[in-house]
N, CA, C, O and CB atoms as a CASP TS submission, in Angstrom:
PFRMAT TS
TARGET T0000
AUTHOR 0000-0000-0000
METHOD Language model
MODEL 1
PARENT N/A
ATOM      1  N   UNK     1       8.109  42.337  31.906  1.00  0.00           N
ATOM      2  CA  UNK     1       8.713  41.170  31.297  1.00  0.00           C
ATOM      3  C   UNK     1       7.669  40.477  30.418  1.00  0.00           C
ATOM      4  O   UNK     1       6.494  40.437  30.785  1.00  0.00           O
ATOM      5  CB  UNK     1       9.268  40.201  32.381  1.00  0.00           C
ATOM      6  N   UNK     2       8.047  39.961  29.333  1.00  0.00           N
ATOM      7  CA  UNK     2       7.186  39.850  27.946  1.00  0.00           C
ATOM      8  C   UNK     2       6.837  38.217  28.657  1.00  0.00           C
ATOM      9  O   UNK     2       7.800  37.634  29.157  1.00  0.00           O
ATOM     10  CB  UNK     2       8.251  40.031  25.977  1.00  0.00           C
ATOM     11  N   UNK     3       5.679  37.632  28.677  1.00  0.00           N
ATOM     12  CA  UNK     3       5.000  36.226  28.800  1.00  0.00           C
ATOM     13  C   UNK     3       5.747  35.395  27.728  1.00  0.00           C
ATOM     14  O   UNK     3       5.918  35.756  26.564  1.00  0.00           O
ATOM     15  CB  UNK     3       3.272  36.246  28.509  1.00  0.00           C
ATOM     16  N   UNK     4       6.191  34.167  28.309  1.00  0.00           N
ATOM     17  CA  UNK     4       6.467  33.184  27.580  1.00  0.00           C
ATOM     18  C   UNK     4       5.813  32.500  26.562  1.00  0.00           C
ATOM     19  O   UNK     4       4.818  31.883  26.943  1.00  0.00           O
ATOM     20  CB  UNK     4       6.685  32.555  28.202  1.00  0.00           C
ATOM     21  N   UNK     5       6.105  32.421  25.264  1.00  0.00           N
ATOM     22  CA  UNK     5       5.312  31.468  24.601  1.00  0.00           C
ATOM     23  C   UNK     5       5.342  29.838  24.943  1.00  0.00           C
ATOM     24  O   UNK     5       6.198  29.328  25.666  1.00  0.00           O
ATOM     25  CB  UNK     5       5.665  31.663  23.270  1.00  0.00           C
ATOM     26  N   UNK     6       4.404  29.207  24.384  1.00  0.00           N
ATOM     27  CA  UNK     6       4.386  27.526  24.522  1.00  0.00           C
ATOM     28  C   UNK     6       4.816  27.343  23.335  1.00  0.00           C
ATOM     29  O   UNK     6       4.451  27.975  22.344  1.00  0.00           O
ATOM     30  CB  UNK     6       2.966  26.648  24.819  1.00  0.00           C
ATOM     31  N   UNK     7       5.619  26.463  23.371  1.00  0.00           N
ATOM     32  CA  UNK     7       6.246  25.528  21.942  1.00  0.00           C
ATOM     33  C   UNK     7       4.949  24.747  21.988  1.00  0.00           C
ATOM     34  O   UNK     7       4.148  24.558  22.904  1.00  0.00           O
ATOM     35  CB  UNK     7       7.980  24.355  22.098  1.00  0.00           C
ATOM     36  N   UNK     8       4.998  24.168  20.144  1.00  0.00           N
ATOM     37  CA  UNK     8       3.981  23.181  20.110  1.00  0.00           C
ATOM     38  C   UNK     8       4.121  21.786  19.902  1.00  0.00           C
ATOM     39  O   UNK     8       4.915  21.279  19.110  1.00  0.00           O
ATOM     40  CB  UNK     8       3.235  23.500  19.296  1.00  0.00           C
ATOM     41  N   UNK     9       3.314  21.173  20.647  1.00  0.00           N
ATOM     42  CA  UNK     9       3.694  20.012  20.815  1.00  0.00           C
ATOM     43  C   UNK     9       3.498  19.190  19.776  1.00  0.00           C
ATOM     44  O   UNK     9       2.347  18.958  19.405  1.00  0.00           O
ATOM     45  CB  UNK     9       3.232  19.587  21.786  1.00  0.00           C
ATOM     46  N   UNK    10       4.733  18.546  19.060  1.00  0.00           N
ATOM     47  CA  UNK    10       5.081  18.303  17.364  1.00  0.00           C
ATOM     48  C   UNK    10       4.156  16.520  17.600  1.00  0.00           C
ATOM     49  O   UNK    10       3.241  16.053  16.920  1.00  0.00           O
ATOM     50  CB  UNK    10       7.576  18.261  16.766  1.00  0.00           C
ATOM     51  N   UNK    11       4.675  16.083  18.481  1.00  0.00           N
ATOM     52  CA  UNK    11       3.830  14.436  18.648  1.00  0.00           C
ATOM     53  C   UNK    11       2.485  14.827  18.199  1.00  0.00           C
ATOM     54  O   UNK    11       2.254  14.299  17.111  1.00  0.00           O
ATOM     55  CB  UNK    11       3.685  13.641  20.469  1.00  0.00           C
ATOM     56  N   UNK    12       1.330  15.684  18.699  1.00  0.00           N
ATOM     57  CA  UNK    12       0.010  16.348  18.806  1.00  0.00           C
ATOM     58  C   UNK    12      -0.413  16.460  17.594  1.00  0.00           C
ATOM     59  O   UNK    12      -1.260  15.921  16.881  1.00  0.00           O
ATOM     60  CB  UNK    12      -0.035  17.623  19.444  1.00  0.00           C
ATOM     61  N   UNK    13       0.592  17.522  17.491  1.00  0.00           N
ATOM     62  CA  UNK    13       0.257  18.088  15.828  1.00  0.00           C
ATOM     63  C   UNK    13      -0.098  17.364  14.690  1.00  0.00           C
ATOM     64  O   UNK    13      -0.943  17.835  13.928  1.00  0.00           O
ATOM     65  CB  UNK    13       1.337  18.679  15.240  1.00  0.00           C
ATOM     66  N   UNK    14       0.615  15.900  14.383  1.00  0.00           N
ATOM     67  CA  UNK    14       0.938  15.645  13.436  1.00  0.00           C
ATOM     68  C   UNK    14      -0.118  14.464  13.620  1.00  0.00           C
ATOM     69  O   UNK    14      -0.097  13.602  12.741  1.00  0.00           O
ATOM     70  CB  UNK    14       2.371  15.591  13.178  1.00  0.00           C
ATOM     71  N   UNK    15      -1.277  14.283  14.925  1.00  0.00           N
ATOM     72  CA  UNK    15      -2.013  13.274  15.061  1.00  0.00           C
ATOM     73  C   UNK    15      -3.252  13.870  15.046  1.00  0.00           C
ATOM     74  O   UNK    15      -4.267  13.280  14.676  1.00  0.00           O
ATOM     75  CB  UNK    15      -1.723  12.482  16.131  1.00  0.00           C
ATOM     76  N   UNK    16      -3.200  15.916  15.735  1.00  0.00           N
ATOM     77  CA  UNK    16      -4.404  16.178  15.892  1.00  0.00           C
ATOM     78  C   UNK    16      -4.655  16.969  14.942  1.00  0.00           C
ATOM     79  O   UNK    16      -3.689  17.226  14.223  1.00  0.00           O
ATOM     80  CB  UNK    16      -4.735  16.589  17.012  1.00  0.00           C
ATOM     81  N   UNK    17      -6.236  17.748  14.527  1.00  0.00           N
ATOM     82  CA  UNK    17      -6.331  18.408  13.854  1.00  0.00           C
ATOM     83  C   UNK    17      -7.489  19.357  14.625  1.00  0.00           C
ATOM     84  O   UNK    17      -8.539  18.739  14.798  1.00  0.00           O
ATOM     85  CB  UNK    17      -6.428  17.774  12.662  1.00  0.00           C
ATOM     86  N   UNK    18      -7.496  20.787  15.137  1.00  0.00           N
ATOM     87  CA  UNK    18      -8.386  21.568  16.131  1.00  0.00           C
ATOM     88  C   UNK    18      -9.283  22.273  14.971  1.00  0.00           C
ATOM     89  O   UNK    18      -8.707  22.993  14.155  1.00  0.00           O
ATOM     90  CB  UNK    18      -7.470  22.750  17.279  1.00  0.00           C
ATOM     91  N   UNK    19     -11.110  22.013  14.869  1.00  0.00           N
ATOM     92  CA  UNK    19     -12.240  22.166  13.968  1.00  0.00           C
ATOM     93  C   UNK    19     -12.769  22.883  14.712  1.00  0.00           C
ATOM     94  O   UNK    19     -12.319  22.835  15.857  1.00  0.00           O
ATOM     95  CB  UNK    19     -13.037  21.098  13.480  1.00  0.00           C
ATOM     96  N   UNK    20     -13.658  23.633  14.517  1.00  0.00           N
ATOM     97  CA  UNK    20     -14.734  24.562  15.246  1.00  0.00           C
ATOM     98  C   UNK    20     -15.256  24.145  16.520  1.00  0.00           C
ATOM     99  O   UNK    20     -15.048  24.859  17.501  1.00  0.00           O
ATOM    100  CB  UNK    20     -15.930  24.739  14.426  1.00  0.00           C
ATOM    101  N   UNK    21     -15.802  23.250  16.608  1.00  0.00           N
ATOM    102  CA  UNK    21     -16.092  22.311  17.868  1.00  0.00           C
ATOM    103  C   UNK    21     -15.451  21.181  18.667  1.00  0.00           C
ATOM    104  O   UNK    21     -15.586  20.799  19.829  1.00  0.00           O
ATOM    105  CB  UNK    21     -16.994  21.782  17.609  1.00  0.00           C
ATOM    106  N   UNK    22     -14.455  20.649  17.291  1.00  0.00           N
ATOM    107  CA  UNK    22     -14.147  19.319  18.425  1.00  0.00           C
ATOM    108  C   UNK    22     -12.909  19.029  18.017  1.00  0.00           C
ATOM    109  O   UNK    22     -12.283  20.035  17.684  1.00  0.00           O
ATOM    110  CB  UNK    22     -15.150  17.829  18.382  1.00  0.00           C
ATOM    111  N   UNK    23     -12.389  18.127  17.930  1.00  0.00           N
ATOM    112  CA  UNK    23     -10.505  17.722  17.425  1.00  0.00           C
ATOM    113  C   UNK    23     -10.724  16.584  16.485  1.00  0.00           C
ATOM    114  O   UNK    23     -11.398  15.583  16.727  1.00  0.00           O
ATOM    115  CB  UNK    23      -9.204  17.012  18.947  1.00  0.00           C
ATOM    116  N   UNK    24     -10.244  16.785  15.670  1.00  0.00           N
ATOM    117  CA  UNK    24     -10.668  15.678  14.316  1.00  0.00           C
ATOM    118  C   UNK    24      -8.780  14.887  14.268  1.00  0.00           C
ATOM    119  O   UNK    24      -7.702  15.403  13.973  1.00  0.00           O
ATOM    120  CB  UNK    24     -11.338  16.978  12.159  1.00  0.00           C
ATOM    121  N   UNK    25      -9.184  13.361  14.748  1.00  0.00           N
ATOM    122  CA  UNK    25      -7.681  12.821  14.223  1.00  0.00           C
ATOM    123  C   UNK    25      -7.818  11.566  13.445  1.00  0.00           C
ATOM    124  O   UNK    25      -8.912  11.003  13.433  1.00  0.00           O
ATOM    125  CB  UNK    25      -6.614  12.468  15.488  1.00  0.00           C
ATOM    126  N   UNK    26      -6.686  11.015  12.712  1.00  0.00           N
ATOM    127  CA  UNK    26      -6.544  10.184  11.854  1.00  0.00           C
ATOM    128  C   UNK    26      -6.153   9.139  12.614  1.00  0.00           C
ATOM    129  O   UNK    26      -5.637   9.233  13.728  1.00  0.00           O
ATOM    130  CB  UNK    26      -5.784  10.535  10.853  1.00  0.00           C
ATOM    131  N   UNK    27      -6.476   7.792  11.818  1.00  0.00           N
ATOM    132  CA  UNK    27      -6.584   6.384  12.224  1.00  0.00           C
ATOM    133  C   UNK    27      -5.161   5.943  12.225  1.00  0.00           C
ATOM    134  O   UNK    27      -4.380   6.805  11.822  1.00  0.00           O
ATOM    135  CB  UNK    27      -7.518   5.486  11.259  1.00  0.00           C
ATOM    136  N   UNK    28      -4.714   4.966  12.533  1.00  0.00           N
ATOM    137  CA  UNK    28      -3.560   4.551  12.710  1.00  0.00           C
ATOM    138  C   UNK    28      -3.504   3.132  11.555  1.00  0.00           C
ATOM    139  O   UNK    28      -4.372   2.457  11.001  1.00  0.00           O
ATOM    140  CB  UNK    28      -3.360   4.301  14.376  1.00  0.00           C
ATOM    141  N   UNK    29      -2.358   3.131  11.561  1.00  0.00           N
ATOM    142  CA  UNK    29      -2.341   2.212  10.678  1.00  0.00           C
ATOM    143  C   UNK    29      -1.648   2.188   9.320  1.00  0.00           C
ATOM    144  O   UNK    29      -0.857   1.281   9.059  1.00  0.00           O
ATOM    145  CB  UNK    29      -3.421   2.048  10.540  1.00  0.00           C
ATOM    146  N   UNK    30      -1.961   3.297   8.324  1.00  0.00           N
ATOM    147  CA  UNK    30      -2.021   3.814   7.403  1.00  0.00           C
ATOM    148  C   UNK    30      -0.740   4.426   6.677  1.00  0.00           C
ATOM    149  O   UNK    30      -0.685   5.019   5.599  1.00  0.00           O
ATOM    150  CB  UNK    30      -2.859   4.490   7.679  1.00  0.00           C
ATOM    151  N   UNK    31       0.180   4.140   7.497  1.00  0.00           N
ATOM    152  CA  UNK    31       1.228   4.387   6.536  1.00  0.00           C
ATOM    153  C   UNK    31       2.051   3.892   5.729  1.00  0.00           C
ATOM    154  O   UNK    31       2.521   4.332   4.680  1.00  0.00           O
ATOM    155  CB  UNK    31       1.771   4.762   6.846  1.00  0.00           C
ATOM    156  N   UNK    32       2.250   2.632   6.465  1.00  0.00           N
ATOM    157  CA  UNK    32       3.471   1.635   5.290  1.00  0.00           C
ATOM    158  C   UNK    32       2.707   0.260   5.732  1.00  0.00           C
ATOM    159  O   UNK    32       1.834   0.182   6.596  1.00  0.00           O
ATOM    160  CB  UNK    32       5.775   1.603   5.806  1.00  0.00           C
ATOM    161  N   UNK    33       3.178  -0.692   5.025  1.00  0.00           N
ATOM    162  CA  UNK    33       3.226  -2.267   5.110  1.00  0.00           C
ATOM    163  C   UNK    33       1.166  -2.179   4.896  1.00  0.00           C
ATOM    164  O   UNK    33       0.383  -2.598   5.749  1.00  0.00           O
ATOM    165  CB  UNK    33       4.175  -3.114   7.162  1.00  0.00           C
ATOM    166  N   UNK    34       0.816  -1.624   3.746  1.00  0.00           N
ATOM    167  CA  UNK    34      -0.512  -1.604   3.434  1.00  0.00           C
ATOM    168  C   UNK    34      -0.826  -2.510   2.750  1.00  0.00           C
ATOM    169  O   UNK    34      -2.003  -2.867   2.740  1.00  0.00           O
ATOM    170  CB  UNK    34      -0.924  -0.631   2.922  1.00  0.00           C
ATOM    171  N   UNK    35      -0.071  -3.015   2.140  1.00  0.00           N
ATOM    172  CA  UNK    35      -0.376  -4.111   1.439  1.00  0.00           C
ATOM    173  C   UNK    35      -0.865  -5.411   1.615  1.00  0.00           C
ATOM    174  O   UNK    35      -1.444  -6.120   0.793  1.00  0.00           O
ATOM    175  CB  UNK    35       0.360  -4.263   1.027  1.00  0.00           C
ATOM    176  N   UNK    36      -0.505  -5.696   3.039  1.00  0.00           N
ATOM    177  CA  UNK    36      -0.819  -6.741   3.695  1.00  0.00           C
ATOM    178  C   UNK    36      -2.005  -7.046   4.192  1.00  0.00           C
ATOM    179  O   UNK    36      -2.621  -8.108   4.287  1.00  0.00           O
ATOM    180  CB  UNK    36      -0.171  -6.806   4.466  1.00  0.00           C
ATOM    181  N   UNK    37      -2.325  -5.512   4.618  1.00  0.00           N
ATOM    182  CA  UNK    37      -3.955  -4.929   5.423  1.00  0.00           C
ATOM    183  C   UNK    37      -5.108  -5.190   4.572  1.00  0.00           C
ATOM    184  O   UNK    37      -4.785  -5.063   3.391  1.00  0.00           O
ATOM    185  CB  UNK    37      -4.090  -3.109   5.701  1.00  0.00           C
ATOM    186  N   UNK    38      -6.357  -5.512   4.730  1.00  0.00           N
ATOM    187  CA  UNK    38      -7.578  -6.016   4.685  1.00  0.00           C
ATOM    188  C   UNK    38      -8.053  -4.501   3.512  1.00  0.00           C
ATOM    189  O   UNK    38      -7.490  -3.410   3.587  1.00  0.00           O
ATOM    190  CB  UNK    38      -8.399  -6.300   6.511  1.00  0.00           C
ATOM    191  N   UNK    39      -8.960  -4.769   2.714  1.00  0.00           N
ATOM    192  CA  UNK    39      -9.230  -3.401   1.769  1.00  0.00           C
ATOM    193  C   UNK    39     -10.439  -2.593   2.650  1.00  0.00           C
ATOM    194  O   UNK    39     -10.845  -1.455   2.418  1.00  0.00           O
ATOM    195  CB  UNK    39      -9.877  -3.866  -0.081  1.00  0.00           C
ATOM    196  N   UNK    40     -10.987  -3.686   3.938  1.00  0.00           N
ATOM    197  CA  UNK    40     -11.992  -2.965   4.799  1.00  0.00           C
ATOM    198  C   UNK    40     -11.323  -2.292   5.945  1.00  0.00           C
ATOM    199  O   UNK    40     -11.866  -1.452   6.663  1.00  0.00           O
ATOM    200  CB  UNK    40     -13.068  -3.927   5.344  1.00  0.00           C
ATOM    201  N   UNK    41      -9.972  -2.773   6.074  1.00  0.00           N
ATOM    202  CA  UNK    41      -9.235  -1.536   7.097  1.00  0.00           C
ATOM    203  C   UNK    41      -9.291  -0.195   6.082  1.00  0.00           C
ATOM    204  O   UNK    41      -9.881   0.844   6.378  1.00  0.00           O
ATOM    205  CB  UNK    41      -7.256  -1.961   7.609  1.00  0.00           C
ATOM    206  N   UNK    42      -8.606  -0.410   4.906  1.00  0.00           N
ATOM    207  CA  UNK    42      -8.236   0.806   4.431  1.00  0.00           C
ATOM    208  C   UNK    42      -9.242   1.846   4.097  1.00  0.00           C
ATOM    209  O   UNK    42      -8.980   3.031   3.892  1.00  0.00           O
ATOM    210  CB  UNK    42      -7.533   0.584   3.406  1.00  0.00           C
ATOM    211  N   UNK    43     -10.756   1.137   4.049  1.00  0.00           N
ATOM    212  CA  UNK    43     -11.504   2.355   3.847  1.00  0.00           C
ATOM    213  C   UNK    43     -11.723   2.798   4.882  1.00  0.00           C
ATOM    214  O   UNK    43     -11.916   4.010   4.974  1.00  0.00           O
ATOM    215  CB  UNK    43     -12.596   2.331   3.211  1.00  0.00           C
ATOM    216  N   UNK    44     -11.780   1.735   6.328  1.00  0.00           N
ATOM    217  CA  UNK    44     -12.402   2.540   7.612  1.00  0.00           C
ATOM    218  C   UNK    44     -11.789   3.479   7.898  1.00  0.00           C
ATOM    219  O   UNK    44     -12.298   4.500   8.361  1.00  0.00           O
ATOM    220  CB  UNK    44     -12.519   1.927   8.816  1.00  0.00           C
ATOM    221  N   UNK    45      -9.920   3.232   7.560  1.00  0.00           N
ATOM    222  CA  UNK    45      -9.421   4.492   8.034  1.00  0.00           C
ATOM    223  C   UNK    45      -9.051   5.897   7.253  1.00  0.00           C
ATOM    224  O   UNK    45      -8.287   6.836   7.476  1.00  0.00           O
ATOM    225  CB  UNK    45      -8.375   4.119   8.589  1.00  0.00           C
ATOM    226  N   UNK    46      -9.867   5.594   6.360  1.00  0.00           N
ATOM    227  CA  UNK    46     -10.127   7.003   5.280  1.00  0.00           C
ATOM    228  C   UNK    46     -11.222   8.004   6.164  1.00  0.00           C
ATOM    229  O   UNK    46     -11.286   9.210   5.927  1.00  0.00           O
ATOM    230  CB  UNK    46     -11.039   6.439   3.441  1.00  0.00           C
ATOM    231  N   UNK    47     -12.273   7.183   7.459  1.00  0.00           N
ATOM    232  CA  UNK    47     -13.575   8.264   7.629  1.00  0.00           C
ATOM    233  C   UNK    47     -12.999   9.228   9.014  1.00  0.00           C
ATOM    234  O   UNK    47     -12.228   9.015   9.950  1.00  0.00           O
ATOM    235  CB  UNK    47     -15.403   7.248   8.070  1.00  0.00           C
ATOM    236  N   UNK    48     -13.433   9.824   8.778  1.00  0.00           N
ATOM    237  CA  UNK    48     -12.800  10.970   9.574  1.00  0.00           C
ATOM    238  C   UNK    48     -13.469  10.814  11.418  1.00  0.00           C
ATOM    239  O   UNK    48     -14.620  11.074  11.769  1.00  0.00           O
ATOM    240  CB  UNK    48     -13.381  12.695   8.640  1.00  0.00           C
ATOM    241  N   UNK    49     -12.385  10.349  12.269  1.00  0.00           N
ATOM    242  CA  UNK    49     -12.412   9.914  13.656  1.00  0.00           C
ATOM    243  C   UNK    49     -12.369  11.254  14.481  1.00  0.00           C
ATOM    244  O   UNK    49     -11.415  12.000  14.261  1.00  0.00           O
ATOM    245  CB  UNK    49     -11.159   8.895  14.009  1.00  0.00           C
ATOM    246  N   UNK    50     -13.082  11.538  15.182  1.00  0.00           N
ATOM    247  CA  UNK    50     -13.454  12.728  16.397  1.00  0.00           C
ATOM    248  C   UNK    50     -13.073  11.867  17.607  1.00  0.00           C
ATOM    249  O   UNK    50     -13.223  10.699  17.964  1.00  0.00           O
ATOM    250  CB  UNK    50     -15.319  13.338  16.511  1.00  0.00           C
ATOM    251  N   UNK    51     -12.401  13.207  18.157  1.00  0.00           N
ATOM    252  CA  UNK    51     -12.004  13.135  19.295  1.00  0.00           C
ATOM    253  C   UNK    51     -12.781  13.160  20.374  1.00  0.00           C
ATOM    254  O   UNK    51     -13.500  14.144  20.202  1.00  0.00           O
ATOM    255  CB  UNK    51     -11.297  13.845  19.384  1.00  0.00           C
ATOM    256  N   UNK    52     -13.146  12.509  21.690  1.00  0.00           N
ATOM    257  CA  UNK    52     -14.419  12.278  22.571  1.00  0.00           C
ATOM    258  C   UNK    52     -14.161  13.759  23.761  1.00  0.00           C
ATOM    259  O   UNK    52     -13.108  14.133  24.277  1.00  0.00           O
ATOM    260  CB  UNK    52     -14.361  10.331  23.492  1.00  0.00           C
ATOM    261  N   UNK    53     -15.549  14.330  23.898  1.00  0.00           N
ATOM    262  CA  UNK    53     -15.081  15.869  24.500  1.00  0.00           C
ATOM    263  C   UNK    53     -14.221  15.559  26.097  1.00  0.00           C
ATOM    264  O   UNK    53     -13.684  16.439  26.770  1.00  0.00           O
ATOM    265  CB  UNK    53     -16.822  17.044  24.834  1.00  0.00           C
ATOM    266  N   UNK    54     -14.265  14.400  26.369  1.00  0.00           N
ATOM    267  CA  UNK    54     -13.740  14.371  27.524  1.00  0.00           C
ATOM    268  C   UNK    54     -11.750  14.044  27.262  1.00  0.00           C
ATOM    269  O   UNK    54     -10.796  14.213  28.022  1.00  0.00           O
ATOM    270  CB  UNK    54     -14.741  13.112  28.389  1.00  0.00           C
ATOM    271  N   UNK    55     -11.807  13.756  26.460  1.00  0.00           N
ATOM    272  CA  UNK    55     -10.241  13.882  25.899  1.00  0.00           C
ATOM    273  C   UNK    55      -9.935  15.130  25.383  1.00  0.00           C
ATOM    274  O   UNK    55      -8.885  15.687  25.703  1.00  0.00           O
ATOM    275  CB  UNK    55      -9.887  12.908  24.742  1.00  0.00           C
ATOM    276  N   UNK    56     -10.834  15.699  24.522  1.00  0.00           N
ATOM    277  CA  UNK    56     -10.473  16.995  24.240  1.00  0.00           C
ATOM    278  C   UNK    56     -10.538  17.811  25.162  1.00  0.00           C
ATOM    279  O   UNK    56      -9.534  18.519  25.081  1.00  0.00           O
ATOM    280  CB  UNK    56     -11.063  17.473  23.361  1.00  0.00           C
ATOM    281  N   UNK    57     -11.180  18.122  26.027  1.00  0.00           N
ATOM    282  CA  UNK    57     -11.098  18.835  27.535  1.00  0.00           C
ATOM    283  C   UNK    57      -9.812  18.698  28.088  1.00  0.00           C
ATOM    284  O   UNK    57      -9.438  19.574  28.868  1.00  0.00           O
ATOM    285  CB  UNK    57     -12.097  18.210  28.634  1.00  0.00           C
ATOM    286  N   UNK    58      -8.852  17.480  27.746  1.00  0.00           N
ATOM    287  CA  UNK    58      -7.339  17.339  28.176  1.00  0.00           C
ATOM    288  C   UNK    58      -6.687  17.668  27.771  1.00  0.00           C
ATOM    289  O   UNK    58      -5.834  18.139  28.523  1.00  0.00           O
ATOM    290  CB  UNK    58      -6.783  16.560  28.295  1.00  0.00           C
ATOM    291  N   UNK    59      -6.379  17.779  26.131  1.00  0.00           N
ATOM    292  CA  UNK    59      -5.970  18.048  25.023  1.00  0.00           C
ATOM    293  C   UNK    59      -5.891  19.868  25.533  1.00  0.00           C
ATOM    294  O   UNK    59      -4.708  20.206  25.505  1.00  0.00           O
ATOM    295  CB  UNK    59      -7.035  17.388  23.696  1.00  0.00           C
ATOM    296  N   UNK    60      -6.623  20.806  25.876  1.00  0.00           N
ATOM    297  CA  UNK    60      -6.995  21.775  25.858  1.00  0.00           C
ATOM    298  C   UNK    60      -5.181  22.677  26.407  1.00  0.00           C
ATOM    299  O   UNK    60      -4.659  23.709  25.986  1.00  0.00           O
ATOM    300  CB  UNK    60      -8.505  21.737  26.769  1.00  0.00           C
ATOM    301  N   UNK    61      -4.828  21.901  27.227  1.00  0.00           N
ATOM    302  CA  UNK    61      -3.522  21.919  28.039  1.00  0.00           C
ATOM    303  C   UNK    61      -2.294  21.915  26.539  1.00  0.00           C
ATOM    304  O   UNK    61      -1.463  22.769  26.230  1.00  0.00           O
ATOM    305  CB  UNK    61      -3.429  20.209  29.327  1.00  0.00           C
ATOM    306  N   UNK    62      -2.404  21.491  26.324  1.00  0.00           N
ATOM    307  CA  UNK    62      -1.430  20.981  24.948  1.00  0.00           C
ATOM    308  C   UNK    62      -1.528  21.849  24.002  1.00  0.00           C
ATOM    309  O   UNK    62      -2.688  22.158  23.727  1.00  0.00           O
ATOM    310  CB  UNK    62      -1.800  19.605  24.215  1.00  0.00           C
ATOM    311  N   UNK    63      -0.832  22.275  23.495  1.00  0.00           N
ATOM    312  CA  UNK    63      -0.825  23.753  22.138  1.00  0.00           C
ATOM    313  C   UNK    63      -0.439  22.293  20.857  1.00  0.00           C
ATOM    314  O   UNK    63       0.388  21.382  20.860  1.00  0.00           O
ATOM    315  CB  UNK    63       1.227  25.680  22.398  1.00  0.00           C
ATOM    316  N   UNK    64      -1.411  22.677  20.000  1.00  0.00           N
ATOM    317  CA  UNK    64      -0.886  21.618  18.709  1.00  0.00           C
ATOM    318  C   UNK    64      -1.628  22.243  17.514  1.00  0.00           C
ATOM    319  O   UNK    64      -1.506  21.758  16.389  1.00  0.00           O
ATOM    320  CB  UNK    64      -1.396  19.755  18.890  1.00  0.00           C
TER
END
């Protein structure tokens, strides 16, 4: 009997991103009603946020 695949988990996906070493995700914030937001939010959340290895060690469970 052929092993089941894992569906992927679409919430994950679309927050995480899996790099050679670690999980690279994006800031929150950033999608609508920007106008209102500070021009020092909008650059902070341009720099690219890593995931801490003890979350990614959890993450590991999760297909994304």
């Amino acid at each position: 009997m052929p092993k089941l695949k894992l569906k992927t988990h679409k919430g994950s996906s679309k927050v995480f991103t899996k790099r050679k070493n670690d999980v690279k995700m994006g800031h929150q914030g950033r999608n609508h009603n920007t106008g209102k937001k500070s021009s020092s939010f909008s650059r902070a959340g341009r720099k690219v946020a890593t995931l801490s290895k003890a979350d990614a060690n959890r993450l590991k469970k999760v297909q994304f």
